[in-house]
C-alpha positions as CSV (number, residue, x, y, z in Angstrom):
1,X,15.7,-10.2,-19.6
2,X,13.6,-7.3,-18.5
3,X,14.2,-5.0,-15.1
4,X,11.7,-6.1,-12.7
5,X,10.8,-3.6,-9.9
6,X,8.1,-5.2,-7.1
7,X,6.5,-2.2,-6.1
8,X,4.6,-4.0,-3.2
9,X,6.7,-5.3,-0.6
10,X,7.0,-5.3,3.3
11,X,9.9,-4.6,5.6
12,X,10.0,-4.2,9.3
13,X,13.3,-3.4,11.5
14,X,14.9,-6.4,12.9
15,X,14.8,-4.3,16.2
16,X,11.8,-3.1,17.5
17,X,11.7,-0.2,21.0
18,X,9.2,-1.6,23.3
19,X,6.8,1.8,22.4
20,X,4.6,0.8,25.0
21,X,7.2,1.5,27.6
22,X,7.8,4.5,26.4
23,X,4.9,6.2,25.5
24,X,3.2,4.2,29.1
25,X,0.2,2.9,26.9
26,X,-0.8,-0.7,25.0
27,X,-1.4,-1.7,22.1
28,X,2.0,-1.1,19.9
29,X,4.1,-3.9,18.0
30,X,7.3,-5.1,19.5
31,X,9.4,-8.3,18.0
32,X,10.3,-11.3,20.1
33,X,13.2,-13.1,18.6
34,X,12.6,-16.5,19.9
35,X,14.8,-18.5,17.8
36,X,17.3,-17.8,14.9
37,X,15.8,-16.2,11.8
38,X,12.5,-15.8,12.9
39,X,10.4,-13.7,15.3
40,X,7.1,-12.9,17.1
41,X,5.4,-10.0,16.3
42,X,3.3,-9.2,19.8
43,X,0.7,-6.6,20.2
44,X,0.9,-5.9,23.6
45,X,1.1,-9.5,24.8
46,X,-1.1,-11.1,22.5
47,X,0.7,-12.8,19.5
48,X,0.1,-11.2,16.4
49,X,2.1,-13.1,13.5
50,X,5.4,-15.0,13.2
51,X,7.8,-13.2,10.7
52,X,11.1,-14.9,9.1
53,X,14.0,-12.9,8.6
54,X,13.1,-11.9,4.7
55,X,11.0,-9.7,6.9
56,X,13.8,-7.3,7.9
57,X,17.2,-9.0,6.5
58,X,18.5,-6.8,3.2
59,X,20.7,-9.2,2.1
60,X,18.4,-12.2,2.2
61,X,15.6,-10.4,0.2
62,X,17.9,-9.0,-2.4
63,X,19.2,-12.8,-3.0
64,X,15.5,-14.7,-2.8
65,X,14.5,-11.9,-5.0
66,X,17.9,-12.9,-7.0
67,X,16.1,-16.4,-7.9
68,X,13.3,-14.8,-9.4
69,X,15.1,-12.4,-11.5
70,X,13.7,-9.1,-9.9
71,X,16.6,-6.6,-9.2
72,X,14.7,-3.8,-7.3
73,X,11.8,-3.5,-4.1
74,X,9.8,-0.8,-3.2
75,X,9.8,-1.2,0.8
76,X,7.3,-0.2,3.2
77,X,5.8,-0.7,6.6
78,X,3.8,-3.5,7.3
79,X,-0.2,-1.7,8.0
80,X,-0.3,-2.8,11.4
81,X,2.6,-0.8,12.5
82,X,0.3,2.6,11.6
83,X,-0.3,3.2,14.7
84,X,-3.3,5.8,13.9
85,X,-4.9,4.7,16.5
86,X,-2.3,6.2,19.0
87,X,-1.6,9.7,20.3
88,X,-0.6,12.0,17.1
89,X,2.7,12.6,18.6
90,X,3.3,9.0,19.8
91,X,2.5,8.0,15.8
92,X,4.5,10.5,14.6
93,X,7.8,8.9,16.7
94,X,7.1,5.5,15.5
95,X,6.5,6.7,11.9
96,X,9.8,8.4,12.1
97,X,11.4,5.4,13.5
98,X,10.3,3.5,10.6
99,X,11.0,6.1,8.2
100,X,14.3,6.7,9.1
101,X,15.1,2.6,8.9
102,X,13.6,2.6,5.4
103,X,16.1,6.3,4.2
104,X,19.1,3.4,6.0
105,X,18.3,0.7,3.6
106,X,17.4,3.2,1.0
107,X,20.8,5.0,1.3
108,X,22.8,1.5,1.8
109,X,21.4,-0.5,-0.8
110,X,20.4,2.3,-3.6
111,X,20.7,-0.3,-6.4
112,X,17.8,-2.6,-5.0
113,X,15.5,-0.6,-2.7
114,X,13.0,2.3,-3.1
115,X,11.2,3.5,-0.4
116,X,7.6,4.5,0.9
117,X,7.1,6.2,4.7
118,X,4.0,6.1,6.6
119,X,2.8,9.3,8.3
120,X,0.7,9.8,11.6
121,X,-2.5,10.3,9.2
122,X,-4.8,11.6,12.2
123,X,-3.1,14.7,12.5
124,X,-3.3,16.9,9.4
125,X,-0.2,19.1,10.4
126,X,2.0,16.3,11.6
127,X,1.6,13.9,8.7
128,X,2.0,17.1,6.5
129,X,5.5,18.0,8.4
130,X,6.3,14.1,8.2
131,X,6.4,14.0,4.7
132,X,8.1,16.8,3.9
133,X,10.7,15.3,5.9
134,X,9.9,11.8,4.3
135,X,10.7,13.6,0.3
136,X,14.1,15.1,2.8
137,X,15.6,11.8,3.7
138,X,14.9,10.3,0.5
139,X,11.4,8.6,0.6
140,X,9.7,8.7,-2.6
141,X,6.0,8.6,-1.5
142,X,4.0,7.5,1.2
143,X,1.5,4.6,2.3
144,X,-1.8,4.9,3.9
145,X,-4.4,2.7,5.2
146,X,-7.8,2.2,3.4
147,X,-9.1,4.0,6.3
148,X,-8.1,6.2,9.3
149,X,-9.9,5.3,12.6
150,X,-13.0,4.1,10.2
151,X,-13.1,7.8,8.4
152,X,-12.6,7.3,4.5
153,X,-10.2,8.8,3.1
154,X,-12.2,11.8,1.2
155,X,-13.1,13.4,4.5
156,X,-11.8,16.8,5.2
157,X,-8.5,16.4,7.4
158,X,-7.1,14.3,5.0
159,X,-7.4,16.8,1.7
160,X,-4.3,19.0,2.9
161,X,-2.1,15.6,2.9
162,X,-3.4,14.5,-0.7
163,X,-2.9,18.5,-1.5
164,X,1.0,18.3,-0.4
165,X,1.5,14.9,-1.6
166,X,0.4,16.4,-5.3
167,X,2.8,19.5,-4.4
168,X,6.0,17.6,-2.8
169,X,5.5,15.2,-6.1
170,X,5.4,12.1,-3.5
171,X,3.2,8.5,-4.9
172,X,0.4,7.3,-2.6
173,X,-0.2,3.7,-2.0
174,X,-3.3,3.0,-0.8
175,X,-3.0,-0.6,1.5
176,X,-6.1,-2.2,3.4
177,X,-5.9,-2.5,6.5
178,X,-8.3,-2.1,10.2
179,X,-10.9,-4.0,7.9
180,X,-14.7,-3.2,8.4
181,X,-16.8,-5.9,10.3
182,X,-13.6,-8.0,11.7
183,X,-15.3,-9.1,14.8
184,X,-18.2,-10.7,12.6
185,X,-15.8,-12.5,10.1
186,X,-13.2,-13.9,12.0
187,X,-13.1,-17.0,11.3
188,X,-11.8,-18.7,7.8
189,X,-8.9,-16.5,7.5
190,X,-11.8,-13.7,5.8
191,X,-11.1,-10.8,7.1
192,X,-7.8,-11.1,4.9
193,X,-9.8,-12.8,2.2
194,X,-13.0,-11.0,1.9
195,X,-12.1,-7.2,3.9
196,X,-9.2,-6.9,2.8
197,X,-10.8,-6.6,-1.2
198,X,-13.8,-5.0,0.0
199,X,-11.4,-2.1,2.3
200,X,-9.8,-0.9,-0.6
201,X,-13.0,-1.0,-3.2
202,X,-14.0,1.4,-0.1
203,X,-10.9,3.7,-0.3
204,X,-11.4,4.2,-4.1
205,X,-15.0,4.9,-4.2
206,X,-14.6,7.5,-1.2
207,X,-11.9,9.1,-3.0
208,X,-13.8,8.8,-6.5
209,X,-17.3,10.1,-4.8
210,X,-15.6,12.8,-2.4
211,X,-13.5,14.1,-5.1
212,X,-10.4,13.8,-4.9
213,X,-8.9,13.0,-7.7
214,X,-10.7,16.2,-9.2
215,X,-9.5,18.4,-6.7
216,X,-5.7,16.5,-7.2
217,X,-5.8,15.8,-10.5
218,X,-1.8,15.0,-10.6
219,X,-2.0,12.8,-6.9
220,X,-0.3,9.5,-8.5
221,X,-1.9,6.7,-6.0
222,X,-1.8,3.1,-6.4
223,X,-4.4,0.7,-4.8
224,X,-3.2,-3.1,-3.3
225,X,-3.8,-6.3,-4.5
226,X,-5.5,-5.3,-8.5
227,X,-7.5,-2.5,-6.4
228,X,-9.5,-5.0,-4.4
229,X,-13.3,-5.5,-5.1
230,X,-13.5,-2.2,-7.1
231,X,-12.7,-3.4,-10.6
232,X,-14.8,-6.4,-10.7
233,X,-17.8,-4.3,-8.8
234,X,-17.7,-1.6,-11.1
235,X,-21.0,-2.3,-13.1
236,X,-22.6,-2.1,-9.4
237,X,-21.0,1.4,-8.6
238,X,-21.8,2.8,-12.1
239,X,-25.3,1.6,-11.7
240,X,-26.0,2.8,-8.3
241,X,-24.5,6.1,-9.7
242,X,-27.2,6.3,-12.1
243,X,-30.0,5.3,-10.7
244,X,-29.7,6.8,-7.3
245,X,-27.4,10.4,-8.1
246,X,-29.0,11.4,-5.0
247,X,-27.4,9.3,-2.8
248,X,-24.0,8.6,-4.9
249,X,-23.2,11.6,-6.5
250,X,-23.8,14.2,-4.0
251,X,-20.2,15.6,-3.9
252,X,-18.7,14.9,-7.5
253,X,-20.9,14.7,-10.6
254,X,-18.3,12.5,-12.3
255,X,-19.4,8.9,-13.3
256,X,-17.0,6.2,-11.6
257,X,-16.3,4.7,-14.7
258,X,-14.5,7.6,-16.0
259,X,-11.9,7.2,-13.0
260,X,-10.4,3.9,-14.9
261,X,-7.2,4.8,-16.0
262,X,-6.1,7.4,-13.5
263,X,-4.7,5.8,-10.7
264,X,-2.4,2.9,-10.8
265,X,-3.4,-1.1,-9.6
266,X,-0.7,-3.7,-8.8
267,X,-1.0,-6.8,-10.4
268,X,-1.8,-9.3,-7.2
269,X,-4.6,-11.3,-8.6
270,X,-3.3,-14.5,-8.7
271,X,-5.0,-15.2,-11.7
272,X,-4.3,-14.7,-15.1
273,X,-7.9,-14.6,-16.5
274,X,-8.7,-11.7,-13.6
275,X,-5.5,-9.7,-14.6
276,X,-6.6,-9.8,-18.5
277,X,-9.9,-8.1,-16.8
278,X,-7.8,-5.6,-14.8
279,X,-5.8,-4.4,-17.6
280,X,-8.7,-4.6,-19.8
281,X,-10.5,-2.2,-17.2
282,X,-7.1,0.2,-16.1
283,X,-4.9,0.0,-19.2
284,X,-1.5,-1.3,-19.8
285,X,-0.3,1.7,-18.3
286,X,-1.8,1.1,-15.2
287,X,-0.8,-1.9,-13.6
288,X,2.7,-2.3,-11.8
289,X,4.2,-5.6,-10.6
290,X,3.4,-6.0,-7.0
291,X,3.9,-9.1,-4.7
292,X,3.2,-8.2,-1.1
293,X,6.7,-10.3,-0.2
294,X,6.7,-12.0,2.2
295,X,3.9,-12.7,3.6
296,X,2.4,-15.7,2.6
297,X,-0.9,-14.6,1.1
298,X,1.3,-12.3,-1.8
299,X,2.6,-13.8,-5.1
300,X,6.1,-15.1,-3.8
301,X,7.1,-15.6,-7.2
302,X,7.0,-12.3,-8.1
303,X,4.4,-12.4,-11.0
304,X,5.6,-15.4,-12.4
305,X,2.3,-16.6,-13.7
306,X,2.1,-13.6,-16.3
307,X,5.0,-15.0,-17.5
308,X,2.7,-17.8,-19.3
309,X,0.1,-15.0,-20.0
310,X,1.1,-14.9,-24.1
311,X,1.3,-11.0,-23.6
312,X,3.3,-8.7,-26.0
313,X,6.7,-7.9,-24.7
314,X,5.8,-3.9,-25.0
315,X,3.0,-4.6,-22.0
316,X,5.7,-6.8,-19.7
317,X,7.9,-4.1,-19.8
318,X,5.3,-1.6,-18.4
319,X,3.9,-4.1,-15.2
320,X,7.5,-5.3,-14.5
321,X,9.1,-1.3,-13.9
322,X,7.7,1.3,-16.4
323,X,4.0,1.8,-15.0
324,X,5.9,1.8,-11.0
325,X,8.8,4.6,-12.3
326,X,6.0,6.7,-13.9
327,X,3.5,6.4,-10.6
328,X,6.2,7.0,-8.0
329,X,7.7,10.0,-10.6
330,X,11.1,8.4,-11.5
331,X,10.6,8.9,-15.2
């Protein structure tokens, strides 16, 4: 039986300060617990999503992940709780509110969680100071959204963060979120469906195109759910590279292509023909077993379907915890 880390989950405290109240402004998340194991999660007053305990309860996911023989989760904030929006000081309390909830579990369960902070990414010097103190209290990396308040993620403000996160030796996980054109796709469930691919095919080509990864060349970062769009668009990118340098590669001369195999994809496809494609496209040493548990658009069976894949038992043992120790540097 192999160790199985899920490098893609989501946890929330159970309790929630009304931040509203406190900071005297709307617009933060605050949990309603309306009946036994379950709550609201309320943006203001408007309902956002209703949450089961797996959501917050250690015990309970470390026995439903029991039944599907995976021993260890990498925890992290669920997007909407970025709070970017926000004044930088009010997003730097609820960051270190969540933070420090994440070094608890961390610290009380260190033989079944991992964890990943979140940082108040619209101010350069306080998500800088907030991951230092993240790599303090035990956090191993961080999470960002695909954007931050619609700027891409190669934009100037953000280099110093991608620059420390390469120094401290902290992961990046790159999760869509705040997706582009909401208001025009609402309906059919899309934005989750078709933003939520297209958001992070956007985060890797702004970091690919605004250089990043040349200026950082040992920042580890993941990208959600097989890396979105990207991967299956890559022909497109490569070609508008090519025939249009002018527009496409007026900040990094590098060809996209070449990028394939530097950063890390989880494994969220659903589909075993697409995942043959992604490790076709990344490598074997690139994709990590990710489940985005428990909400019900993630694989809550925990990659059970590459299971029946027919692959070799060397390339199971790097999704299911080799390719996630070697991106969040634990081996």
């Amino acid at each position: 039986m192999f160790l199985k880390i899920d490098m893609h989950t989501h946890i929330i405290p159970e309790r929630m300060p009304r931040f509203a109240e406190k900071f005297g402004y709307d617009g933060f998340i605050h949990l309603e617990h309306h009946k036994p194991g379950f709550a609201r999660m309320m943006k203001g007053g408007q309902f956002f999503r209703e949450i089961e305990a797996n959501c917050w309860d250690a015990q309970l996911r470390i026995e439903e992940y029991a039944t599907h023989r995976t021993q260890i989760q990498v925890v992290c904030t669920i997007p909407v709780l970025f709070s970017y929006w926000a004044k930088p000081q009010d997003t730097l309390a609820v960051a270190q509110f969540l933070n420090d909830d994440i070094a608890r579990l961390v610290a009380d369960h260190p033989k079944h969680y991992i964890g990943l902070g979140t940082l108040p990414m619209q101010d350069t010097t306080l998500a800088i100071q907030e991951l230092e103190r993240c790599k303090a209290i035990g956090l191993v990396g961080i999470q960002i959204g695909s954007n931050i308040n619609e700027r891409n993620l190669n934009e100037p403000e953000f280099q110093p963060i991608f620059e420390a996160c390469q120094s401290l030796g902290m992961a990046v996980f790159v999760h869509p979120w705040n997706m582009m054109g909401t208001k025009h796709i609402e309906k059919y469930w899309l934005p989750w469906l078709v933003g939520m691919p297209a958001e992070t095919a956007r985060a890797i080509c702004s970091m690919i195109f605004g250089g990043v990864f040349e200026r950082f060349p040992a920042l580890r970062v993941c990208f959600a759910h097989a890396g979105g769009s990207f991967l299956p668009t890559i022909g497109r990118i490569e070609h508008g590279y090519n025939c249009r340098p002018d527009l496409v590669a007026v900040d990094n001369p590098v060809n996209p292509r070449d990028y394939l195999g530097k950063f890390w994809v989880d494994c969220i496809t659903h589909d075993p023909v697409m995942l043959r494609y992604v490790l076709d496209m990344v490598g074997e040493d690139k994709v990590t077993l990710g489940s985005d548990y428990p909400f019900p658009l993630g694989d809550l069976e925990i990659g059970a379907f590459i299971e029946t894949m027919g692959l070799p038992e060397a390339t199971l043992e790097k999704i299911y915890w080799r390719n996630t120790l070697d991106w969040l540097g634990m081996i």
